[in-house]
N, C-alpha and C positions, 0 to 999 in steps of 0.2 A: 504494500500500500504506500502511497506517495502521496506528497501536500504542495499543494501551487500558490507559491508566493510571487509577488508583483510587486515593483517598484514604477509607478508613473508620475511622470511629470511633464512638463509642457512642452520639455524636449524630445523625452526618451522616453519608452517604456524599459524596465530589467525586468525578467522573469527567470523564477530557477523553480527547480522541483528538491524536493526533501525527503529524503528517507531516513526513519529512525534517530530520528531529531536529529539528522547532519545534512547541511545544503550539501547538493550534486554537485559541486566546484564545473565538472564539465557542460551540469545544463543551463547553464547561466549566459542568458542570451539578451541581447539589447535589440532593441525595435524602434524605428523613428517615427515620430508621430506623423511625419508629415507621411508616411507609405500608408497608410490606414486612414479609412475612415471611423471606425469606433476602437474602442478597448475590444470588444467583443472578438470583432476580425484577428485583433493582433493574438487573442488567447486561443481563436479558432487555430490559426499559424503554429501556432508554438507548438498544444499538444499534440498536432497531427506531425511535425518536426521529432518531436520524442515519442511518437507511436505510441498515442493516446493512453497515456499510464491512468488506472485504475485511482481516482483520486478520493481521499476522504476529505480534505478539507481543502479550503482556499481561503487567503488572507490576502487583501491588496491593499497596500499604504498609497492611499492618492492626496495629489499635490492641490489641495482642495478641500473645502468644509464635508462634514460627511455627516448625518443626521436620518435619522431612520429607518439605515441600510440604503440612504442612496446617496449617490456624490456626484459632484461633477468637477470637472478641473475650470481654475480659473484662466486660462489662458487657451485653451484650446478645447471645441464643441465635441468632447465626451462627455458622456454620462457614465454611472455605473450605478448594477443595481443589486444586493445581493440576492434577489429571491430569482434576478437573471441570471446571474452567475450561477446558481446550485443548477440551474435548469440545462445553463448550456456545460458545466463540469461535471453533473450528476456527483457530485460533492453532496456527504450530510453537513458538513459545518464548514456555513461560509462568513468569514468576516470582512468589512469595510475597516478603514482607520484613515486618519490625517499621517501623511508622509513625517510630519515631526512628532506626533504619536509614536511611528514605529521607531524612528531614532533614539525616546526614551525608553521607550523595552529594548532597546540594542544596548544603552546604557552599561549595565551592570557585565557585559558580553565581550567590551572591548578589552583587546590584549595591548599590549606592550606597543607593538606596531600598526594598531589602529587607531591610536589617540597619544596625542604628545601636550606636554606642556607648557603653556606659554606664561604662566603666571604663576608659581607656586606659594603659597598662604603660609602664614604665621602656625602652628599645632599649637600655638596657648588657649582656644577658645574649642571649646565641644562644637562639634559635628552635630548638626540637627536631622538630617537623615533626609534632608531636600536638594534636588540639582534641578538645571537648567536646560535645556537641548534651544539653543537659539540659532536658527538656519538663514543664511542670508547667501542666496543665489537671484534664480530666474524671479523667485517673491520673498519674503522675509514671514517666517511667526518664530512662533515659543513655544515649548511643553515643560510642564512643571511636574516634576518628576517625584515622586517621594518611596520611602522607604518601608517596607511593613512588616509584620514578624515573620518569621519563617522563612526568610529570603524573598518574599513577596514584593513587588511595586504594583505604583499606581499611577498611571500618566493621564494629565489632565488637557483635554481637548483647550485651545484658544484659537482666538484671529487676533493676535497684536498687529499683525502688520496694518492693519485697518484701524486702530485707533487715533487718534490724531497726535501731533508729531508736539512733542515736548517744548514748553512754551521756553524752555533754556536753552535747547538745542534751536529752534525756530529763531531765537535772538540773536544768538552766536551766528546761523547761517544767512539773516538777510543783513546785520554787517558787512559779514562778508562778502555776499554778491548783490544786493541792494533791495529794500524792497520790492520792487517792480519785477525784480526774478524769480519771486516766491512762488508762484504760481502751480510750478510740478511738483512743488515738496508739501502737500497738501497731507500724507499721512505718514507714517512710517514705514511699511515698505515701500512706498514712492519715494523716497530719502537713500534707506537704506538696501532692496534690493541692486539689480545690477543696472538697469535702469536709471536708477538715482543716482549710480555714480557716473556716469553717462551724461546725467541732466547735471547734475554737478559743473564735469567738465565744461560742456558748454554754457553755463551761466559766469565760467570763472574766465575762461578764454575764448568762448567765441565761435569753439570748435565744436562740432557735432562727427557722433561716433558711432557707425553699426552697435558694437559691440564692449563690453564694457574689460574686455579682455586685451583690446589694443589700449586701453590706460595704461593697463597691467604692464602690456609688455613696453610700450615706451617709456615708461618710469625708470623700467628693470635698466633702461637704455641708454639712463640718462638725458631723455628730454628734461626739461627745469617745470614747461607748464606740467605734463604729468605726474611728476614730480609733486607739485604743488596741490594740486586736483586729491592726490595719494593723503597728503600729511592735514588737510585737513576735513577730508574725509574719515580717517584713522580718530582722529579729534571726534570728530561729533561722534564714532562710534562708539568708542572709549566712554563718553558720555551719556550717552543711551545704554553700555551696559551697567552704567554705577544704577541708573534709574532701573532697572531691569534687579539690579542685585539689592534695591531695596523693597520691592514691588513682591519679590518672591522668596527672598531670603537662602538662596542656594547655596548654604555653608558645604556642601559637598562638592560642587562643582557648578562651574557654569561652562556648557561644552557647546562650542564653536562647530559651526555646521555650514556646509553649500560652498562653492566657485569664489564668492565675494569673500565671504570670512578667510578662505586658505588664501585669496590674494595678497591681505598686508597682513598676513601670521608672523612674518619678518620683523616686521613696527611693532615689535611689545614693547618696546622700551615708550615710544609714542602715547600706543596704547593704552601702556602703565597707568603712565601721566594724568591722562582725561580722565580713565579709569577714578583716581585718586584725588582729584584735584580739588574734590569739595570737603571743606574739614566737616561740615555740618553732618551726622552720623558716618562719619568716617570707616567706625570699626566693623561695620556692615562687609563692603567692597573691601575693605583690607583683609579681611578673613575669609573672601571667597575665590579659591581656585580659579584661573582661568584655564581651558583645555581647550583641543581641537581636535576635532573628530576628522580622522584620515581616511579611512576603512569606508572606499567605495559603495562596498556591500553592507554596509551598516544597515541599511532601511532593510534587504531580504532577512538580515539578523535576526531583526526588530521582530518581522512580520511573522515567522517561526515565532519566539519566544510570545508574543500576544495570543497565536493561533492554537499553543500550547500550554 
């Protein structure tokens, strides 16, 4: 018997199959959204690719609010439904989740080489048994992650990216680029997804960018504007997670997720800073871990360990 996990997002589908609670390292296959028109198609593809394995569950982490077994992504017209998936998997147990859901059941999962650390904390303060999974790629949220007896978690659905953008961070950023440039920075993943760093750029310089990847690399390059677009982008981030590590209290960690976050992983020291930089309950963000989650297949991780 086998378990069909899925990773989607507005770029890629990942799917792997699970046996005996270990992923199939070789059934781990990636699918582009743009070759499909539903999820449905790309699951129809896969299992007929692994010669339709007998499945008892399915688990899919989508990049997307998820409520009463159904979901849909916010950037790309899929839907999903669980009571369609059991029908089209012939699966007894099917679950839905938010992609930063599965991240926080990956949580307690990751090894040595799938999370590294960017910030390490003070040991004089007790551990309260709460962490963070905060993802800033194609879109930005959070999952508040806590700890139970027996080895147990419990990961708590949100949409932060959708709240409105911090009226400290908002002041700090139309100094910087003027009022009149505010415009795209209307919530917090329009800020802080890849997008935002995108809109960034061109509110700073002028320049407009496919993609928020060529910031990345022309910094790496030593351009001075990329450069510049970087350090105080890293600033307002740093700053949004002091807000974040007061908001949730993640004395065990706060772990760094998606493309954006591993772009300036290098700027801790930046980071640190903004991190830090308010003495007003200070010893919050001083005793909170900062990490960052490597481990591509985190989310299949995740989706097992929920599914299980």
């Amino acid at each position: 018997m086998a378990m069909l996990l899925a990773d989607v997002g507005g770029t890629n589908a990942r799917l792997a199959i699970a046996r005996n609670g270990v992923i199939d390292a070789p059934s781990i296959t990636r699918y582009r959204g743009d070759d499909y028109d539903s999820f449905d198609k790309v699951v129809q593809t896969y299992l007929t690719e692994q010669d339709n394995p007998r499945l008892t569950a399915v688990c899919v982490a989508v990049a997307g609010p998820v409520s009463g077994g159904v979901a849909e992504l916010t950037n790309r017209d899929w839907d999903f439904s669980e009571e369609r998936l059991a029908r089209l998997t012939d699966a007894d147990n099917v679950r839905l989740i938010n992609d930063l859901t599965a991240l926080g059941y990956a949580t307690p999962h990751l090894g040595a080489d799938g999370v590294s650390v960017l910030r390490a904390a003070p040991t004089h303060r007790a551990r309260n048994g709460q962490s963070l999974v905060v993802g800033a790629g194609t879109g930005f949220n959070v999952c508040s992650v806590r700890s139970l007896a027996g080895g147990h978690i419990t990961c708590m659905e949100a949409e932060e990216g959708h709240t409105n953008l911090p009226a400290n961070i908002a002041g700090i950023l139309a100094d910087r680029i003027g009022k009149d440039k505010m415009a795209p920075f209307f919530s917090t993943e329009e800020t802080f997804a890849g997008r935002g760093l995108a809109a960034l750029h061109h509110a700073l310089h002028g320049q407009k960018v496919e993609r928020a990847e060529a910031i990345s690399t022309a910094a790496m390059e030593g351009d001075a504007q990329a450069e510049e677009t970087y350090r105080l982008f890293t600033e307002l981030f740093g700053l949004l997670l002091r807000e974040l590590a007061l908001r949730f209290m993640p004395l065990e960690g706060m772990f760094l997720a998606g493309s954006v976050a591993r772009s300036f992983s290098h700027r801790t020291e930046q980071l640190e800073a903004a991190f830090l930089t308010e003495p007003y309950m200070r010893d919050i963000p001083e005793n909170t871990p900062l990490l960052l989650i490597r481990d591509d297949m985190a989310a299949l991780q995740g989706c097992l360990a929920a599914i299980t």
